[in-house]
N, C-alpha and C positions, 0 to 999 in steps of 0.2 A: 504493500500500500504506500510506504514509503516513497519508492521507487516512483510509483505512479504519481504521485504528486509530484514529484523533481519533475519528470517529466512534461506532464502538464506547464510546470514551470516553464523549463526550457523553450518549450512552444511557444508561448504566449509572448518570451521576449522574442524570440526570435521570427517571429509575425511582426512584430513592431519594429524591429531593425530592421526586416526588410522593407516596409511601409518609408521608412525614413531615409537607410541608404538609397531608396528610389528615386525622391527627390535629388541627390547627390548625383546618383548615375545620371536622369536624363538631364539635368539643371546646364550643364554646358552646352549641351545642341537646343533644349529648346525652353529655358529660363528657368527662374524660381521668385513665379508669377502664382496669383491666384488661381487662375486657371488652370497652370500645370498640377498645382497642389491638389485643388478642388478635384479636377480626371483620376488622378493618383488615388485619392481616398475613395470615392466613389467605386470605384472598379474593384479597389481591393476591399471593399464593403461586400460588393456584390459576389465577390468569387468567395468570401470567407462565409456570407449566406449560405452557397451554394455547397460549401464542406460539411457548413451543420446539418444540412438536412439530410447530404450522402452522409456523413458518417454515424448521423442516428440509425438511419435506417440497415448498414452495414451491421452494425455493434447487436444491434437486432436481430441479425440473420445470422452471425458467427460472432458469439462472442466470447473471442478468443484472444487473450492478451497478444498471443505474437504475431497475430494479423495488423493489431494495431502498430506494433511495432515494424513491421514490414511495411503499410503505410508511411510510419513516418521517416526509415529510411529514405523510401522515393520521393517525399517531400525535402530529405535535407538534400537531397543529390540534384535534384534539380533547383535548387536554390542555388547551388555551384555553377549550372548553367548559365545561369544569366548575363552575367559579366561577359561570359566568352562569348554565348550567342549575341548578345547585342552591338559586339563590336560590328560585325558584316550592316547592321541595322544605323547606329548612329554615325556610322563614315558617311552615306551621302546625306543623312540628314543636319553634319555640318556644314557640307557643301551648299544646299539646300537654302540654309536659313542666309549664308553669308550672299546667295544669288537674289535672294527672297522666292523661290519655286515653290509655293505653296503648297503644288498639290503632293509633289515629293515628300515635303514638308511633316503636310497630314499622314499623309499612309506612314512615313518614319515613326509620327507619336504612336499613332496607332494600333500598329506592330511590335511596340516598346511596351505598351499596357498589356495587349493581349501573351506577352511574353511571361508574366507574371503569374497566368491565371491560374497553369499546370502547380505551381511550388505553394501558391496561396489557398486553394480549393483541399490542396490535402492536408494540409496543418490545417486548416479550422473542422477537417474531421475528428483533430484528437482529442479536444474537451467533451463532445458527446458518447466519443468511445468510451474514454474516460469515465466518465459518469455512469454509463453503464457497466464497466469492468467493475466500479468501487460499490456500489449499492449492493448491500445484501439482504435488507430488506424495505420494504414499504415504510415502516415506521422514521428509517435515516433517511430516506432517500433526498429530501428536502433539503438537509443538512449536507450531505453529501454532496450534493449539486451546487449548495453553495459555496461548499471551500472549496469547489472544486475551480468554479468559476475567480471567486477570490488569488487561490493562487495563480492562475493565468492572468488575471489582470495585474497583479505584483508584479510575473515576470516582462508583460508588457509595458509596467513602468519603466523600470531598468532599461529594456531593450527601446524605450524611447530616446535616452539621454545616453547610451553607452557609445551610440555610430558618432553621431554627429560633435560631441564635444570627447570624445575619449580619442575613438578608433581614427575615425577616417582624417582628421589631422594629424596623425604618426604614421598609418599603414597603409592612406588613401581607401577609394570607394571599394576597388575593384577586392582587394585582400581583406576589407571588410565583408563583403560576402561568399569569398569562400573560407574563413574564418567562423561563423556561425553557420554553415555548411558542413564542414568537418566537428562542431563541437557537436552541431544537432543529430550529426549519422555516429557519432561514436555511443551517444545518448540512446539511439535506437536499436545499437549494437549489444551496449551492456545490458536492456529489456527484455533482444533476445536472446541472448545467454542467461538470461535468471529464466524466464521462463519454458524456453526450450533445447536449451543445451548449444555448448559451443559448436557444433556441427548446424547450426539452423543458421549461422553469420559466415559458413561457407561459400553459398548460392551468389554473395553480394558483396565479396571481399574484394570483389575487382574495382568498386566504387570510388575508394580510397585513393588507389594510383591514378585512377584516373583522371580524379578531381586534381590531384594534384599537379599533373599535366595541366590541367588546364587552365589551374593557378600558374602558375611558371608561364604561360603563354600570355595569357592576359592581363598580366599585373606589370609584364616589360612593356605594355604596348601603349604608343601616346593618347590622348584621346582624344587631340585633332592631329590631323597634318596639315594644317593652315599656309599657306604658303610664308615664307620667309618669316614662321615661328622661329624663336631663339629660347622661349623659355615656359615653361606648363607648370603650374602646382594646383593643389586645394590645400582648402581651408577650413575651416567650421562654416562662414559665412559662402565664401565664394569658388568659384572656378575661377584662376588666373592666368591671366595668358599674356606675353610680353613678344611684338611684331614685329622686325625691324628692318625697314628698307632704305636704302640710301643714308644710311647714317643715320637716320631718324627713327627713333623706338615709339612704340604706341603701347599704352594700358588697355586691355579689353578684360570683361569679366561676364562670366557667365557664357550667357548662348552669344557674345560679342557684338551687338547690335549697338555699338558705341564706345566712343574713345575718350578713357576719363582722365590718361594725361600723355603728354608729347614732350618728347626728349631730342634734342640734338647736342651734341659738346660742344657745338661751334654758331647756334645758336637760341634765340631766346623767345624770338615772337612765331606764332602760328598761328594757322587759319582754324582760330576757335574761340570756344566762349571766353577761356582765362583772361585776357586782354581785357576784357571789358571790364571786370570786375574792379580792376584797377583803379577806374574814373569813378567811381562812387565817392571819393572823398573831395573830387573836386566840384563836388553840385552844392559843398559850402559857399556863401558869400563871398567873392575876392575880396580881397586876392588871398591866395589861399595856396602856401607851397608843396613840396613833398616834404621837407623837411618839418613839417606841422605833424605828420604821421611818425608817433612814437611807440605804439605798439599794435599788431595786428593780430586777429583769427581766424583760422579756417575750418570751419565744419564739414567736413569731407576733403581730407586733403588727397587723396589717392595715392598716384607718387608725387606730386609736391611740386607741379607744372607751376600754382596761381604763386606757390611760394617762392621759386627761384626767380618769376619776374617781378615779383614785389619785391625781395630785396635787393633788384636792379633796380628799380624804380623810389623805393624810400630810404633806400641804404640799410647796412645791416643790423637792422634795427629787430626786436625780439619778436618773433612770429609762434602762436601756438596753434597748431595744426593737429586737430580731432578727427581720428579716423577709427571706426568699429572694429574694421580686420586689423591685427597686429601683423600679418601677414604679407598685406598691401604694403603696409610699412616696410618691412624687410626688401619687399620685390623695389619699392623704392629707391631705398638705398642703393641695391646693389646695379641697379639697372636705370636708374633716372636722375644720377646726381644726384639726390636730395640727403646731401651731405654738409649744407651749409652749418657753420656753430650758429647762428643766429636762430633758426628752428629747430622747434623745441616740437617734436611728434609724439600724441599721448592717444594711445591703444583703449579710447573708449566712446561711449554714444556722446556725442557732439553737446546735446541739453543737458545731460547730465552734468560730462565736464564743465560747460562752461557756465551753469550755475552753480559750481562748487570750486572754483575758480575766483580768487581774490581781487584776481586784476581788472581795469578799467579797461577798453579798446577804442582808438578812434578809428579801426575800421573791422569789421568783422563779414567775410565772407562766409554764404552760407553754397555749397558747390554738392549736393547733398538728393539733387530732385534729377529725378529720370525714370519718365513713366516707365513701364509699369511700379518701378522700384521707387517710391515715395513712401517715404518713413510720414504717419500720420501725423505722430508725434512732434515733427519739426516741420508742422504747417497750422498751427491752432495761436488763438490769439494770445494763451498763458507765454507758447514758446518765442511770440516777435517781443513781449513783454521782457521774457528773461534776458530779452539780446537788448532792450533796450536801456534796460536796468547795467547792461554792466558796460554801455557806451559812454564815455567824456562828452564834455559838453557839446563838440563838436563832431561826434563819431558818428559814421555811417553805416548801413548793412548794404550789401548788392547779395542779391539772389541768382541761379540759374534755373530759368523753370524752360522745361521743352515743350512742344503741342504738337497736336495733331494739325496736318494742314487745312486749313479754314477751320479752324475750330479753337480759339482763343478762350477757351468757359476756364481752367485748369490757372490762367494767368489774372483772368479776369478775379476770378476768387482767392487766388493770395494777395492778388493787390488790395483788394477792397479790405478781407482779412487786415494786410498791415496799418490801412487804414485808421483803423480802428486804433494803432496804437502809437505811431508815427504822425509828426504835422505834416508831411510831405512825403509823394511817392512817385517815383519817376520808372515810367515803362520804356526801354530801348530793346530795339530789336535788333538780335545778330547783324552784323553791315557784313559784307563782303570782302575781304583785303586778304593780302599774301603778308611775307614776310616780312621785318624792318628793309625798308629800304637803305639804299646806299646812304651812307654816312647819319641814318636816323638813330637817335638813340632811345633810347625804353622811354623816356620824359617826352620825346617830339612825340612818338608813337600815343600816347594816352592825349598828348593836345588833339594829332588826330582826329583819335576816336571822338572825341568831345566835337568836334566840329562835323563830323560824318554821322 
């Protein structure tokens, strides 16, 4: 009985690490978005339905502790699967998303759910096996069904927080699942050796190498091949990926559908939002220098594009750059210059730091907003309040907010939002320019933009 209960256990989390390293798996080809969330749950709702009802009815018909065990063998072995099978699946669905080929696209997610169905359908057989194996009479039954359920919900606590903050920032996604693969088939191994002898784990020893093959295959393999990729990790939060063509490096994250900072060693301006951000402190009254600017913030620093041309532009003056991934930060450093002593980079949520944060700012960038990915949190009127509480007299905020083409409602609503907390709010929209021109310096460059 013992036994059965571990078991049970084991299930439950390991349902919910699959649940979760899923988002991980598909999160680089195709986001970690509502909607990818939303598909994910749903589906593995539906196939884990579709295991209670086959494995009531099973546990009914034979019930025989090492069938159940034999089940959850095939459940842990095709959990191994997944990683290797879905490589064939999410190679062109990187391709895909970077073309925008929608229909490629769909049938990729598609295919990536339904891949899941076979390893999930059979694990939600084991709690009603279960239940049935443990009931020995009418009078427990009730009781029984309840710890039975209890301790799979325990072990699906566990198995919620273990992938995503333990596992798959040391061992990545792919060796996160054949890691609760192998733990789950050894689990069904030693069930059947208690109940039918070590000659019944004969039939299914071949599982083990196999898996392991297929660990060893899958866990070398990149998980894009992006053209002129230089660099891949994960994270807790993200997938990161680092571009680099003609000497100029690019931040991309997740399924890449945007570049959150640009790198060149031999230059400073680019054709993006950073730049602008800039000119925020000059919409004070003239005259009004760079040298008025004595300390800066950045909520969302990435790798540290808005910070390397602010300390060209205000001198190296103290900059504190808020960014959630510690990660980011690292891929920074090593890849985006953002090695100046003046930034000062702090591994945490942007509102948090910067209302537990002593210091005053007369400028604070918030680089933090990109649909789908909008933190709620750093768009409500408490959070332009907390930015405006820790502003100098003369401190400004510039925001980056993205839209949909002809569809302004997303800009229209933070501005009003700041409204509410700010005497004045100025809407500029992205202008069009290339690099510093000849003999231009970071100071011409923001006159510039102020005039364009």
């Amino acid at each position: 009985m013992r036994y059965l209960f571990f078991t049970v256990f084991m299930s439950g989390m390991t349902t919910l690490a699959v649940e979760m390293s899923a988002s991980h798996l598909m999160g680089p080809y195709f986001g970690d978005n509502r909607l990818v969330w939303a598909s994910i749950i749903g589906l593995i709702l539906v196939y884990l339905t579709i295991g209670y009802l086959l494995g009531g009815k099973i546990a009914d018909r034979y019930p025989h502790s090492h069938i159940m065990y034999r089940i959850l063998a095939w459940g842990a072995f095709s959990i191994g699967i997944i990683p290797f099978a879905a490589a064939p699946i999410l190679t062109p669905a990187a391709n895909a998303f970077d073309q925008l080929q929608l229909g490629i696209l769909f049938a990729s997610f598609v295919a990536m759910l339904i891949l899941f169905s076979i390893p999930l359908t059979l694990l939600g057989t084991i709690s009603p096996y279960a239940i049935r194996l443990a009931i020995q009479d009418k009078e427990s039954s009730g009781s029984i069904a309840g710890k039975i359920y209890a301790v799979s919900t325990l072990g699906s606590f566990l198995g919620t927080f273990l992938p995503s903050i333990v596992l798959i920032p040391f061992i990545g996604t792919r060796a996160t699942f054949f890691l609760f693969s192998f733990l789950l088939l050894l689990v069904a191994f030693g069930g059947l050796v208690q109940t039918s002898g070590v000659r019944s784990i004969l039939p299914l020893l071949w599982m083990p190498p196999l898996l392991a093959l297929f660990a060893l295959y899958a866990v070398r393999m990149p998980y894009k091949n992006t053209q002129n990729q230089i660099y891949e990790t994960e994270s807790s939060y993200n997938y990161i990926q680092v571009i680099e063509k003609d000497q100029r490096r690019y931040l991309r994250l997740n399924e890449g559908q945007g570049v959150h900072s640009e790198y060149h060693p031999k230059q400073i301006g680019f054709q993006g939002p950073w730049e602008q951000f800039l000119v925020a402190p000059f919409f004070n009254k003239p005259p009004y220098t760079p040298q008025q600017v004595k300390r800066i913030a950045i909520i969302g620093l990435a790798g540290g594009t808005i910070a390397r041309q602010a300390t060209a532009v205000f001198g190296e003056i103290p900059i504190d750059g808020y960014e959630l991934d510690a990660k980011i930060i690292e891929v920074g450093k090593q890849y985006f210059g953002m090695t100046q002593p003046n930034l000062n980079p702090i591994a945490e949520d942007g509102r948090w730091g910067i209302t537990h944060n002593p210091h005053h700012y007369d400028f604070i960038a918030v680089d933090a907003y990109r649909p789908p990915y909008i933190p709620w949190h750093l768009t409500t009127r408490e959070f332009f309040q907390t930015l405006s509480e820790r502003l100098t007299d003369n401190g400004t905020i510039a925001i980056n907010v993205g839209h949909a083409p002809q569809d302004r409602r997303l800009i229209d609503a933070l501005a009003g939002t700041m409204q509410t907390v700010f005497p004045s709010v100025h809407v500029m929209d992205a202008v069009s320019y290339t690099h510093l021109r000849a003999h231009e310096t970071p100071e011409h460059l923001v006159c510039r933009l102020l005039l364009e």
